[in-house]
N, CA and C atoms as a LAMMPS dump frame, in Angstrom:
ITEM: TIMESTEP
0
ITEM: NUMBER OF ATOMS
615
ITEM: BOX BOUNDS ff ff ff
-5.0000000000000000e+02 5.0000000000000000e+02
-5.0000000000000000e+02 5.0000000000000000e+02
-5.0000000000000000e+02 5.0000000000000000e+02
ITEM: ATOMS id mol type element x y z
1 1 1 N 0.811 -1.217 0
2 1 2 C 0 0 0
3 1 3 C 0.842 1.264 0
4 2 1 N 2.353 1.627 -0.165
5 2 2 C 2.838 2.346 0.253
6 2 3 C 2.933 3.092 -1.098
7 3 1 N 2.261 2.779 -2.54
8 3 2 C 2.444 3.968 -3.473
9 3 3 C 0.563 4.746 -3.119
10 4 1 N -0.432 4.003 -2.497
11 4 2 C -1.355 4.613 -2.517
12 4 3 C -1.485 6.102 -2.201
13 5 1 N -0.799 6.929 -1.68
14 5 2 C -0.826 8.122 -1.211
15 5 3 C -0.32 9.006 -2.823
16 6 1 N 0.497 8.177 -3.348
17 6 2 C 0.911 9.092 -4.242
18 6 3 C -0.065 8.841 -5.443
19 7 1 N -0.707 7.491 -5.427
20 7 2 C -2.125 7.416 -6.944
21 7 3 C -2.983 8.443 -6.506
22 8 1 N -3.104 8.466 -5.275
23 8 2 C -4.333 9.154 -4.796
24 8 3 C -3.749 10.656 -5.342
25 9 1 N -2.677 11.392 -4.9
26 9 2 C -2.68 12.941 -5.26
27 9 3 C -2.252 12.839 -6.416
28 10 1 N -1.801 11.815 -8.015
29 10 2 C -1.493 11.713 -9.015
30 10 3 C -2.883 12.027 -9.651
31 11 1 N -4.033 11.073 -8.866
32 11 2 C -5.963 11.489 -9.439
33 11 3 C -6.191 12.46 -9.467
34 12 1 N -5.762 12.622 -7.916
35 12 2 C -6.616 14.441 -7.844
36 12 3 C -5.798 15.512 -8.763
37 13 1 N -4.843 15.43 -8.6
38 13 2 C -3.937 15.898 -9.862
39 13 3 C -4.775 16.231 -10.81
40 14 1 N -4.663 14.765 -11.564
41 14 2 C -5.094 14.559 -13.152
42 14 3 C -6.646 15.184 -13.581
43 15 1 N -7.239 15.227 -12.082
44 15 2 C -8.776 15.752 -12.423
45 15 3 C -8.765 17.574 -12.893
46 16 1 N -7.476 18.128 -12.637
47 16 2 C -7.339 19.601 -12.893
48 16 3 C -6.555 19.468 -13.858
49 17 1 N -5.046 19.159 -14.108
50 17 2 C -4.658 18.994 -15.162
51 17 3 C -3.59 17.862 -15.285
52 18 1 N -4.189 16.621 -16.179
53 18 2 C -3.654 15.264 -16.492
54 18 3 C -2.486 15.276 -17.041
55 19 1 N -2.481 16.892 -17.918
56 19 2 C -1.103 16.391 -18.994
57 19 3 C -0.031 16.918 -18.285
58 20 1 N -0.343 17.854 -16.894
59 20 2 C 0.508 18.187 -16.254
60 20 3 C 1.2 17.199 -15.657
61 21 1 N 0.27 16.472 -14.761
62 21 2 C 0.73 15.23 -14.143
63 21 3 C 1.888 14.56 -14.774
64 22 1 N 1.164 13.665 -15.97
65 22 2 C 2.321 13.19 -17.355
66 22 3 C 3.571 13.57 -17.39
67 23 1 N 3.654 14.962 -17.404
68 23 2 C 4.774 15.42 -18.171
69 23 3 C 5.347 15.972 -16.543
70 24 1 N 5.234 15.936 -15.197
71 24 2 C 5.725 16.201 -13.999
72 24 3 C 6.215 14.833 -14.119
73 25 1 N 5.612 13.784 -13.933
74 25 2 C 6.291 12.462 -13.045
75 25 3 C 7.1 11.908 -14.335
76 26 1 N 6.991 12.163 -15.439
77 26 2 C 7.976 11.643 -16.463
78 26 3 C 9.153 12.148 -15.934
79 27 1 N 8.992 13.868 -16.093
80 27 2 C 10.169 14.361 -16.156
81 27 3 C 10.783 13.678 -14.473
82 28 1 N 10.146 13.473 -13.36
83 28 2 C 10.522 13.009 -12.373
84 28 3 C 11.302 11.843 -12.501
85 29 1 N 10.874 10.733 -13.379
86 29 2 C 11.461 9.481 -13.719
87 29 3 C 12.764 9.645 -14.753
88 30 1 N 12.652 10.587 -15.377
89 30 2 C 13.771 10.39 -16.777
90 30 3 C 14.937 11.391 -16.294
91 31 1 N 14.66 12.116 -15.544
92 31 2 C 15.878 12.718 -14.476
93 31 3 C 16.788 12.035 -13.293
94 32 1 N 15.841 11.107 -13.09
95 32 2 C 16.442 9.808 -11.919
96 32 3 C 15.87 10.476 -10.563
97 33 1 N 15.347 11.396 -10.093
98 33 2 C 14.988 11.87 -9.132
99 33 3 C 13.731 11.821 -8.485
100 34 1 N 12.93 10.156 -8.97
101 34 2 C 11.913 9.104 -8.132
102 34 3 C 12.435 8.093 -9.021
103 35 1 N 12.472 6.695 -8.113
104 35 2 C 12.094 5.418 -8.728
105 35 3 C 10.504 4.854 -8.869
106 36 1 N 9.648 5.69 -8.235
107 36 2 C 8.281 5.323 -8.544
108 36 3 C 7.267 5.812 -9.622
109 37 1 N 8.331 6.469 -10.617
110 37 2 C 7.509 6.834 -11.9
111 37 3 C 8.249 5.361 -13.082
112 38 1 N 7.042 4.767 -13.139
113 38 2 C 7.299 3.567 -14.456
114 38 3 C 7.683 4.198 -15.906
115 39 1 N 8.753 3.266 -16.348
116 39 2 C 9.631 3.794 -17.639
117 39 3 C 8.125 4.135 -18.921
118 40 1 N 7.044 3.972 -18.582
119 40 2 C 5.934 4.454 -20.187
120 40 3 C 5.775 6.004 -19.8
121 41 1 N 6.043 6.236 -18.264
122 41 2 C 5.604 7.611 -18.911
123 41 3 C 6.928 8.504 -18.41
124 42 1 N 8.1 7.883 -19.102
125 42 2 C 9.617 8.595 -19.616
126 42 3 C 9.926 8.719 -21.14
127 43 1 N 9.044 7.883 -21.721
128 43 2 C 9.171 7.869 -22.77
129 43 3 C 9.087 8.848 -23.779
130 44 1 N 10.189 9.048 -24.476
131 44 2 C 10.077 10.735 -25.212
132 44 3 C 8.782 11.516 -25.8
133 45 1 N 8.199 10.824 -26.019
134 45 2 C 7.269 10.855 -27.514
135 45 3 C 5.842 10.933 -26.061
136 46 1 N 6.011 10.721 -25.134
137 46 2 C 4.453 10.939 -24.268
138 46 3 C 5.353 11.816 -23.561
139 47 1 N 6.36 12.625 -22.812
140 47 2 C 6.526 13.507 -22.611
141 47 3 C 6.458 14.879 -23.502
142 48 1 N 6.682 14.072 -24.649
143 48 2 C 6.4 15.693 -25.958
144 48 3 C 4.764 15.699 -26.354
145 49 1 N 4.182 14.855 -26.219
146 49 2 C 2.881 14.972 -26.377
147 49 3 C 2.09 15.397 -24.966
148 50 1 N 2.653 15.387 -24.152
149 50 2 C 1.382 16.186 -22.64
150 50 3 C 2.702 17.295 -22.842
151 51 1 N 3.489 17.618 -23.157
152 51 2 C 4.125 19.097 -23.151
153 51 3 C 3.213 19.925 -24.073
154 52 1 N 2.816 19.37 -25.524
155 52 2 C 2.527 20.223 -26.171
156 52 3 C 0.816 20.495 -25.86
157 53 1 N 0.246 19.525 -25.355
158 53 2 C -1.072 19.521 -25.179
159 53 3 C -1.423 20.386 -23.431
160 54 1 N -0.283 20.095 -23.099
161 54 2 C -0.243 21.29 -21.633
162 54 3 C -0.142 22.683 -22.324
163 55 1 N 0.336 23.01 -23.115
164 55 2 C 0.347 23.748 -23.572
165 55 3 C -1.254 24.561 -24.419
166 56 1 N -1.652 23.715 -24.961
167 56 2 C -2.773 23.977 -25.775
168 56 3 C -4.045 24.418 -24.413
169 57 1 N -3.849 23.239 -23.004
170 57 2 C -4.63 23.713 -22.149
171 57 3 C -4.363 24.877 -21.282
172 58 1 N -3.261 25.395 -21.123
173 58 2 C -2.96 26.588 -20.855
174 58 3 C -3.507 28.018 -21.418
175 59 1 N -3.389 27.795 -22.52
176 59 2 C -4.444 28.729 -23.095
177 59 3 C -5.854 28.437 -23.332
178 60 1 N -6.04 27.246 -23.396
179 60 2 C -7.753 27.398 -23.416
180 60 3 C -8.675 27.497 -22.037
181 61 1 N -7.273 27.17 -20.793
182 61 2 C -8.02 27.038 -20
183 61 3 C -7.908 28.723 -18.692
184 62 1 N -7.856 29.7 -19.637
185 62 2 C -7.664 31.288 -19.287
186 62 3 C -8.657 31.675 -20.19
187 63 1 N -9.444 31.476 -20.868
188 63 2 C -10.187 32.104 -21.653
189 63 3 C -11.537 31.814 -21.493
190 64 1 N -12.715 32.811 -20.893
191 64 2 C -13.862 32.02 -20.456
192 64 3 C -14.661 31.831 -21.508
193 65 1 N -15.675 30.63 -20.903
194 65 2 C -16.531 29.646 -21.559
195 65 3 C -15.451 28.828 -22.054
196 66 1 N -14.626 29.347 -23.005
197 66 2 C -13.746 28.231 -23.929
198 66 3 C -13.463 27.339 -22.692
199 67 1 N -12.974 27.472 -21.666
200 67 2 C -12.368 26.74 -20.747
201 67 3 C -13.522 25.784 -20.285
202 68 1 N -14.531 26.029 -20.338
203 68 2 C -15.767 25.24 -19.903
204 68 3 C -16.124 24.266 -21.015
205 69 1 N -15.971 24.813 -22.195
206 69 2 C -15.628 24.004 -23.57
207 69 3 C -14.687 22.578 -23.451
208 70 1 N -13.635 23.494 -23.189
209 70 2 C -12.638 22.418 -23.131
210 70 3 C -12.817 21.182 -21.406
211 71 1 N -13.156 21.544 -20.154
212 71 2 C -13.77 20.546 -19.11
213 71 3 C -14.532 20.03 -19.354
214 72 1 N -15.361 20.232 -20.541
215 72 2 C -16.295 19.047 -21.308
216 72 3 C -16.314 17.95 -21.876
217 73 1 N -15.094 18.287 -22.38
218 73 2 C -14.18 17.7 -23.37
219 73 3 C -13.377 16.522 -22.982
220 74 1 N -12.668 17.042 -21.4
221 74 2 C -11.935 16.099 -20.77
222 74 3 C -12.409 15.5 -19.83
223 75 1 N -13.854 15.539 -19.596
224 75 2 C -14.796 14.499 -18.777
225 75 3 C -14.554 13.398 -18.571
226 76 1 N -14.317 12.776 -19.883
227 76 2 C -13.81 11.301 -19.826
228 76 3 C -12.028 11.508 -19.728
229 77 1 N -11.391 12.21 -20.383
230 77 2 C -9.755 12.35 -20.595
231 77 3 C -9.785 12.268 -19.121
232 78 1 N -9.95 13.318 -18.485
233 78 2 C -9.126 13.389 -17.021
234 78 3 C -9.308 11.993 -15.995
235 79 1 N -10.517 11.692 -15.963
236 79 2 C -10.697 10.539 -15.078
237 79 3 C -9.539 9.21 -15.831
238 80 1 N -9.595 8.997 -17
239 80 2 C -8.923 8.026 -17.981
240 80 3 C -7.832 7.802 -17.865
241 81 1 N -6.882 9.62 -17.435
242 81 2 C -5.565 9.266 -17.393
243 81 3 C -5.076 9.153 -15.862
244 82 1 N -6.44 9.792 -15.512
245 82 2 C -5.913 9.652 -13.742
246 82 3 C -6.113 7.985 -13.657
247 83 1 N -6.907 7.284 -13.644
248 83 2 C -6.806 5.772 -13.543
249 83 3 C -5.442 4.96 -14.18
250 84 1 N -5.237 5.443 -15.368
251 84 2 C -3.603 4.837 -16.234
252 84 3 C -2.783 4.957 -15.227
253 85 1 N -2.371 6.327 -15.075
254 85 2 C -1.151 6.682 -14.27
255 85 3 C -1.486 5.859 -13.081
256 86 1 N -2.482 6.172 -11.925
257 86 2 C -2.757 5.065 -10.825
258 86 3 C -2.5 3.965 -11.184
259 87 1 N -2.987 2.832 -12.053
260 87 2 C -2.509 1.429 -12.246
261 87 3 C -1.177 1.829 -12.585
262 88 1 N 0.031 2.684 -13.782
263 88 2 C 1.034 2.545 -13.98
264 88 3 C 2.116 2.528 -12.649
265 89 1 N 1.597 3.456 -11.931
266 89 2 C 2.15 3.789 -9.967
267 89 3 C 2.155 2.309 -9.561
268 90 1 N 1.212 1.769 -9.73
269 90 2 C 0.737 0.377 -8.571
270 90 3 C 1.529 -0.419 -9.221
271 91 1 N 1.412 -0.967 -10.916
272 91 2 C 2.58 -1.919 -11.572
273 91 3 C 3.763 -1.734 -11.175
274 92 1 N 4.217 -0.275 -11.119
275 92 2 C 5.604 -0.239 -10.962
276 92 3 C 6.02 -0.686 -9.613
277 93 1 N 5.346 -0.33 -8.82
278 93 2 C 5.751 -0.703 -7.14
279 93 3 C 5.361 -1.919 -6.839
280 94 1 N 4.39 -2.406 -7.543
281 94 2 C 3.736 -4.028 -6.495
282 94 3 C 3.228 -4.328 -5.713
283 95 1 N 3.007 -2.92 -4.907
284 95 2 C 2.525 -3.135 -3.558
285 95 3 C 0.717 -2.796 -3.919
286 96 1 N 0.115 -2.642 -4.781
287 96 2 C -0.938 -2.274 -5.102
288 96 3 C -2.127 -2.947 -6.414
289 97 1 N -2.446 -3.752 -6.272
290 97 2 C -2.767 -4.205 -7.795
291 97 3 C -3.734 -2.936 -8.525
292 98 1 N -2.932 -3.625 -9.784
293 98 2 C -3.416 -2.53 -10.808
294 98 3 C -4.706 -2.027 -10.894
295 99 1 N -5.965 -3.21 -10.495
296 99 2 C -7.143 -2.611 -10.88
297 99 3 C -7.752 -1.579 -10.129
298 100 1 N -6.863 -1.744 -8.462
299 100 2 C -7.739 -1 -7.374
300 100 3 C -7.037 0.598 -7.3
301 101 1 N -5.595 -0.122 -7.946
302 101 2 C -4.688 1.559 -7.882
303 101 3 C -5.729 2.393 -9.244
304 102 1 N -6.2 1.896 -10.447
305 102 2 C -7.054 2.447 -11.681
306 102 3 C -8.18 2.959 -10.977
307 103 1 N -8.823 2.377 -10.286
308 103 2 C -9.999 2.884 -9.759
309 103 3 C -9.995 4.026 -8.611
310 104 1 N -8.608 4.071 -7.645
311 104 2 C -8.484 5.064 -7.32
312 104 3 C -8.546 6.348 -7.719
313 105 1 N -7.045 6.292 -8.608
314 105 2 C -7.053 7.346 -9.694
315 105 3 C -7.771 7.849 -10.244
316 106 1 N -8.793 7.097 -11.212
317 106 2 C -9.781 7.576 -12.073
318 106 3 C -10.833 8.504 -11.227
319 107 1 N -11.462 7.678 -9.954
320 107 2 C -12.269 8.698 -9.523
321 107 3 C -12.063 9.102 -8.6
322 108 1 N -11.119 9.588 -8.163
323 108 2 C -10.474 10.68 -7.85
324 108 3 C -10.027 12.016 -8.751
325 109 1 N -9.764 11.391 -9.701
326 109 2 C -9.781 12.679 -10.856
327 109 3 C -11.102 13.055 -11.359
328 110 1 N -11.781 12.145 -11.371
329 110 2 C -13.156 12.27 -11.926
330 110 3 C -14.086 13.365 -10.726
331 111 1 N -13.703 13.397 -9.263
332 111 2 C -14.535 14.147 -8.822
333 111 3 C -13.45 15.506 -8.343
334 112 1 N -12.171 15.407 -8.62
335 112 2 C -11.593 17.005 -8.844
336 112 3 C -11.803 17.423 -9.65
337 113 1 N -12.225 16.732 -11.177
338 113 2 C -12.373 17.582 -12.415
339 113 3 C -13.964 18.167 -12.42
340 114 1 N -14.839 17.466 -11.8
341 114 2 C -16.46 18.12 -10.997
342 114 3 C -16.105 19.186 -10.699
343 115 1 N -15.206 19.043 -9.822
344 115 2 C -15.012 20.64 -8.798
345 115 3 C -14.216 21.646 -9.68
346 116 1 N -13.276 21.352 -10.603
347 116 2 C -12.575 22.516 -11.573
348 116 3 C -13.87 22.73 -12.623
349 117 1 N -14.645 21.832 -12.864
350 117 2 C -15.767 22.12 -14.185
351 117 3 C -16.551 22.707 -13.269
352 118 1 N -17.278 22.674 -12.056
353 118 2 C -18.315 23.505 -11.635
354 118 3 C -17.625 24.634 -11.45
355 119 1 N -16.715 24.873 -10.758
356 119 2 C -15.898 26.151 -10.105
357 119 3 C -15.586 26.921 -11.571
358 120 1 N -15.285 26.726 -12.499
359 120 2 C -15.661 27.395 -14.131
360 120 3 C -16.796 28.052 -14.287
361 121 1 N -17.912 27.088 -14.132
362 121 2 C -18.923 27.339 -14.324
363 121 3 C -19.516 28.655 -13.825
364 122 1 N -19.248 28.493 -12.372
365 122 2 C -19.267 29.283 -11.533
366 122 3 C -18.839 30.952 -11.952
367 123 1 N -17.474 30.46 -12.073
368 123 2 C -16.575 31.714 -12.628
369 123 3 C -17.278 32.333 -13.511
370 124 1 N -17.537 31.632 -14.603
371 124 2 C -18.097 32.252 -16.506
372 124 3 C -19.49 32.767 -15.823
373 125 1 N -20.397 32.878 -15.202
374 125 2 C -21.504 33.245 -14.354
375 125 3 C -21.352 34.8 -14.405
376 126 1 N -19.644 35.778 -14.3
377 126 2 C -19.559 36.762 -14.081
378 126 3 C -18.739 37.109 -15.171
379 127 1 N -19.25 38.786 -15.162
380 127 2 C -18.825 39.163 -16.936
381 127 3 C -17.623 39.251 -16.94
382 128 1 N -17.076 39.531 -15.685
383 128 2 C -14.759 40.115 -15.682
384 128 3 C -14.134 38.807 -16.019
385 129 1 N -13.256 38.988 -17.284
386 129 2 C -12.673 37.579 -17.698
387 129 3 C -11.601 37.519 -16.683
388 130 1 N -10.946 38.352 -15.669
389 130 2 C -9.824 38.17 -14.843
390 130 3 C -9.376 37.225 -13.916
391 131 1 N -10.99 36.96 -13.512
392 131 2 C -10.678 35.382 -12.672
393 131 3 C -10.749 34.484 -13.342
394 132 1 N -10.227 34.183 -14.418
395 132 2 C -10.21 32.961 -15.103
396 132 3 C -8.587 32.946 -15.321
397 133 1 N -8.177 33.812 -15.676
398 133 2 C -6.877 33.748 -15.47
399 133 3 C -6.06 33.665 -14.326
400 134 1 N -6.986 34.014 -13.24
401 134 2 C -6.13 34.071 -11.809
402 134 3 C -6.457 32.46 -11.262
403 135 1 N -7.516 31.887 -11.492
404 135 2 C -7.873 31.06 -11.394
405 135 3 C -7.121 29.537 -11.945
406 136 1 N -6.866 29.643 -13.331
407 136 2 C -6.505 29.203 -13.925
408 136 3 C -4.495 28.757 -13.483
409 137 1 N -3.888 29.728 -13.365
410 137 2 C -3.052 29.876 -12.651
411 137 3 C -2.546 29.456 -11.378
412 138 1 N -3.427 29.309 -10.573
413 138 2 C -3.557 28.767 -9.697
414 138 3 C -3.635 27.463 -9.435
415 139 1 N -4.423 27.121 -10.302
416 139 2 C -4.632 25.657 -10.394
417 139 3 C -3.354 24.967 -11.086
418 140 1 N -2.504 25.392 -12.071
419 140 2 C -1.596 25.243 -12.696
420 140 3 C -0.318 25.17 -11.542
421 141 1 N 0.114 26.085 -11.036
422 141 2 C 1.075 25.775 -9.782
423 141 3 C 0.253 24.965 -8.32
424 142 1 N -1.122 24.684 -7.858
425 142 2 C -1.332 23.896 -7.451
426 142 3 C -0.569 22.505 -7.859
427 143 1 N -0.841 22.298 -8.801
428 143 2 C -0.464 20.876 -9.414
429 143 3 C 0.547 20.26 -9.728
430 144 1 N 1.389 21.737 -10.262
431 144 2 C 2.727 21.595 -10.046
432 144 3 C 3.872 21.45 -8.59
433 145 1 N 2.729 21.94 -7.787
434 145 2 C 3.391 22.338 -6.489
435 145 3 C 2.959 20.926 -5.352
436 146 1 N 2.047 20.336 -6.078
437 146 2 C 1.415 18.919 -4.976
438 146 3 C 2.2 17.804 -5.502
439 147 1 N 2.314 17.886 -6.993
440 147 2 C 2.508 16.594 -7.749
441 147 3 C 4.407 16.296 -6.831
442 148 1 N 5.065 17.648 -7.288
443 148 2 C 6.768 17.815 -6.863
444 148 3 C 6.736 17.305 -5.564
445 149 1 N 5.749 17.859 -4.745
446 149 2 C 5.827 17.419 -2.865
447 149 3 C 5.026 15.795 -2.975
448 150 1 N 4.254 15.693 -3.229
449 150 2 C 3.969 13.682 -3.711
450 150 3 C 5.277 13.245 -3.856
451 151 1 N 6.175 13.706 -4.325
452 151 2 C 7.185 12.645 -4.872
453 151 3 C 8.491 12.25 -3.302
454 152 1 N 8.253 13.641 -3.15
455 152 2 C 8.617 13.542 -1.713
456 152 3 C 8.295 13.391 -0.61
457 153 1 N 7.272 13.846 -0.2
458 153 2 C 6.481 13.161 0.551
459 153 3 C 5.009 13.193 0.4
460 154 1 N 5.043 11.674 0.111
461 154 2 C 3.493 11.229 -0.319
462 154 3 C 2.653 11.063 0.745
463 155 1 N 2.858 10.735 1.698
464 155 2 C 1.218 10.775 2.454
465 155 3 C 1.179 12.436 2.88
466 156 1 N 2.289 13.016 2.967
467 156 2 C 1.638 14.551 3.349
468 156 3 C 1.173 15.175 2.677
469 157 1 N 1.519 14.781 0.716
470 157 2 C 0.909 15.732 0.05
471 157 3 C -0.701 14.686 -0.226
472 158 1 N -0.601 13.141 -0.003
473 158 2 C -2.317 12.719 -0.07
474 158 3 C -3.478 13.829 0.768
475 159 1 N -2.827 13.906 1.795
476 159 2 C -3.295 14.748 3.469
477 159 3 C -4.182 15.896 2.285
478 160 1 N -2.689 16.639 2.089
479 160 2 C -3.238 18.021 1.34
480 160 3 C -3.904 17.483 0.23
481 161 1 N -3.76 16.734 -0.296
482 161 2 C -4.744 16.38 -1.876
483 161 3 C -6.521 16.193 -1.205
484 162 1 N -6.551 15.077 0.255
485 162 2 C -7.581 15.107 0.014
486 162 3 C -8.273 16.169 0.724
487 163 1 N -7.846 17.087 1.594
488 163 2 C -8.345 18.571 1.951
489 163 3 C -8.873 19.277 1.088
490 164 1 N -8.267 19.457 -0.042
491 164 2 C -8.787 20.047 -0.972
492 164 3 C -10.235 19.833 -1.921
493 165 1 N -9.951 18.169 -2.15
494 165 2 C -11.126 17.538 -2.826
495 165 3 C -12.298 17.876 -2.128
496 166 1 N -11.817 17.553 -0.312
497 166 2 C -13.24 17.88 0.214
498 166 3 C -14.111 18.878 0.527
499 167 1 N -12.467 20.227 0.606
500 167 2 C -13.194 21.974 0.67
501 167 3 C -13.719 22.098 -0.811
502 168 1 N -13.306 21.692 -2.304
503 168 2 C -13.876 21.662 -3.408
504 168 3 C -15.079 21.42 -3.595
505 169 1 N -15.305 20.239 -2.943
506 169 2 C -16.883 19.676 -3.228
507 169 3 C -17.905 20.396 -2.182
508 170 1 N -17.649 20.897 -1.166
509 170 2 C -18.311 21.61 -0.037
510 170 3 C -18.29 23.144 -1.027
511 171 1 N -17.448 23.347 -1.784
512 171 2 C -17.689 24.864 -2.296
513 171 3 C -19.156 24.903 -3.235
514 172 1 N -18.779 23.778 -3.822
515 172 2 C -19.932 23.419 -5.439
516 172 3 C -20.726 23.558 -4.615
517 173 1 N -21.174 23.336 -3.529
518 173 2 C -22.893 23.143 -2.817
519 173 3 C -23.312 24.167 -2.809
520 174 1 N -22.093 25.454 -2.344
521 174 2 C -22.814 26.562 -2.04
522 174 3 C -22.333 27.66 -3.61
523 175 1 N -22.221 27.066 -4.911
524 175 2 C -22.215 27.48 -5.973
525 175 3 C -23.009 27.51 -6.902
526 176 1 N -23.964 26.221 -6.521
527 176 2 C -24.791 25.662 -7.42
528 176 3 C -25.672 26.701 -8.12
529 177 1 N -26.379 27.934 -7.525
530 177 2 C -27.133 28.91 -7.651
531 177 3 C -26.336 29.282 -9.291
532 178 1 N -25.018 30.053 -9.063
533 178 2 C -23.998 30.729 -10.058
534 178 3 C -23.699 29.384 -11.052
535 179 1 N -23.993 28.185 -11.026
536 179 2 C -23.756 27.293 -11.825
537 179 3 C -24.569 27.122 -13.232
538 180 1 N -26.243 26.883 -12.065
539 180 2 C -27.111 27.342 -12.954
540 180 3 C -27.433 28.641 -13.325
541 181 1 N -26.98 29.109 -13.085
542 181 2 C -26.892 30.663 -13.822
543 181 3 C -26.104 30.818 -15.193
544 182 1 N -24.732 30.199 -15.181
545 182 2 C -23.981 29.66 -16.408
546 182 3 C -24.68 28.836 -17.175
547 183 1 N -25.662 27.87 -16.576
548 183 2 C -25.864 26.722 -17.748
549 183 3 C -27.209 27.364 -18.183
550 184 1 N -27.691 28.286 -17.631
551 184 2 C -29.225 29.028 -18.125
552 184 3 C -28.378 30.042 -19.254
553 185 1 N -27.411 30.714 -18.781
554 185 2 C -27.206 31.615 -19.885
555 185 3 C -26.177 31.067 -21.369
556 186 1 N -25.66 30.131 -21.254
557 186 2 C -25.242 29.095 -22.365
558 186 3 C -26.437 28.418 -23.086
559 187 1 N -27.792 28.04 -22.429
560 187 2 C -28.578 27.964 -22.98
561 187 3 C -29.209 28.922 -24.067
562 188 1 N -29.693 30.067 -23.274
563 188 2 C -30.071 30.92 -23.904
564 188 3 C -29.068 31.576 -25.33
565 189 1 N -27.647 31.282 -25.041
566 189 2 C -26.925 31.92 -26.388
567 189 3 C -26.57 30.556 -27.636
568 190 1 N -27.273 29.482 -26.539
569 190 2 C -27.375 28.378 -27.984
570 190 3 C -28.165 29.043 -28.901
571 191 1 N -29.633 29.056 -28.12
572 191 2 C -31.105 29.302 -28.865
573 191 3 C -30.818 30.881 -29.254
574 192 1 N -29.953 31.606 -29.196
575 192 2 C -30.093 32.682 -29.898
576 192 3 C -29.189 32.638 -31.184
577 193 1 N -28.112 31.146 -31.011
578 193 2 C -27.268 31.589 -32.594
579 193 3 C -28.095 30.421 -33.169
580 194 1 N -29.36 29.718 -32.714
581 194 2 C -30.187 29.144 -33.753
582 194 3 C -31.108 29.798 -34.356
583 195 1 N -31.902 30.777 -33.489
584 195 2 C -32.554 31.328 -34.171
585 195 3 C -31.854 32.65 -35.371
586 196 1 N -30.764 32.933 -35.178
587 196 2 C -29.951 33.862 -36.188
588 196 3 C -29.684 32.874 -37.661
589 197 1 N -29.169 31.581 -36.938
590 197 2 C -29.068 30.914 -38.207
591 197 3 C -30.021 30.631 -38.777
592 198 1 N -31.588 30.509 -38.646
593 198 2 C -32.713 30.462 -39.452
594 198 3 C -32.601 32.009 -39.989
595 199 1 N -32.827 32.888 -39.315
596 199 2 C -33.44 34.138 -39.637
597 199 3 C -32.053 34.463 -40.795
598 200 1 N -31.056 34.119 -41.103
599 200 2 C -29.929 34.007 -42.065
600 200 3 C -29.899 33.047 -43.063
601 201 1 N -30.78 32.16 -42.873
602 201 2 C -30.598 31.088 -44.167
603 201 3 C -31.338 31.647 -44.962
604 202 1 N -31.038 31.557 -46.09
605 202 2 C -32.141 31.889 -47.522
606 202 3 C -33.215 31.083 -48.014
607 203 1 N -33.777 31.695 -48.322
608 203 2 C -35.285 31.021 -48.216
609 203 3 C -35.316 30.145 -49.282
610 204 1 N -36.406 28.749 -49.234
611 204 2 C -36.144 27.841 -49.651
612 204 3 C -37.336 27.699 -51.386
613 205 1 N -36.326 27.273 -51.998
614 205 2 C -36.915 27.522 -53.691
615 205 3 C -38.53 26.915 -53.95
């Protein structure tokens, strides 16, 4: 049981940002500075692919709505890679079988990425695009800053991983109001670029 502390803050991780994770514990493994990152994710070609795709979420995920766009998107991604990496943690060490370290991971990422997709939601609710960037940011050195202390010490940064999950999900309760407020007004600007696109099509012969 002694990599469980670190699947667990690798999930919660992956539920804010997965490719960060990836491309943290690679670079952790291909530097020599953990033996508990497994040689698939040192491998050049998946460290250049969550570099460049960290990248792509960096900017989409500062720009509102788009960013709510894109947590849509990775509904299934984030939980997917948080479960991989968890089973890849548990293979490499032994002390964990793969299926229960996958199931950690996964939903564990699956209910931090709830709390980064509602807490969006939340955000896009208000017209100043500024907290999306401050926000955004935040979450970005969060992850960077839990994943680096996991490697060193893993049950203190589980401690802090699961503090967070649980002040996260206690926030959404008292968000829900500003949530649906986002998903009423995304509604309403569906049904207004449908009705533009009728009132724009040319009339029929």
């Amino acid at each position: 049981m002694s990599v469980l502390p670190l699947v667990f803050t690798s999930g919660w991780a992956s539920g804010v940002n997965a490719y960060a994770v990836v491309l943290l514990l690679g670079f952790f493994g291909a530097t020599g500075l953990s033996d508990e990152v497994p040689e698939a994710l040192q491998r050049p070609e998946v460290l250049i692919a969550a570099g460049v795709l960290f990248l792509c979420e960096a900017v989409a995920d500062k720009i509102p709505y788009v960013d709510s766009v894109w947590d849509s998107v990775h509904t299934v991604i984030r939980p997917a890679a948080g479960a991989w990496v968890g089973a890849l943690l548990a293979g490499q060490s032994g002390s964990l079988p793969d299926l229960a370290a996958g199931a950690i991971g996964g939903s564990t990422a699956l209910a931090s990425h709830a709390v980064k997709a509602g807490t969006r939601m939340a955000v896009n609710s208000s017209p100043e695009p500024f907290s999306n960037v401050i926000i955004s940011v935040a979450e970005d050195l969060g992850v960077a800053g839990l994943v680096t202390f996991a490697i060193f010490h893993p049950e203190a940064a589980a401690i802090i991983a699961a503090t967070l999950l649980v002040t996260g999900l206690a926030a959404l309760y008292f968000l829900a109001s500003r949530i649906r407020r986002f998903l009423r007004r995304r509604a309403q600007r569906r049904e207004e670029r449908r009705l533009a696109g009728r009132l724009g099509a040319p009339p029929p012969d």
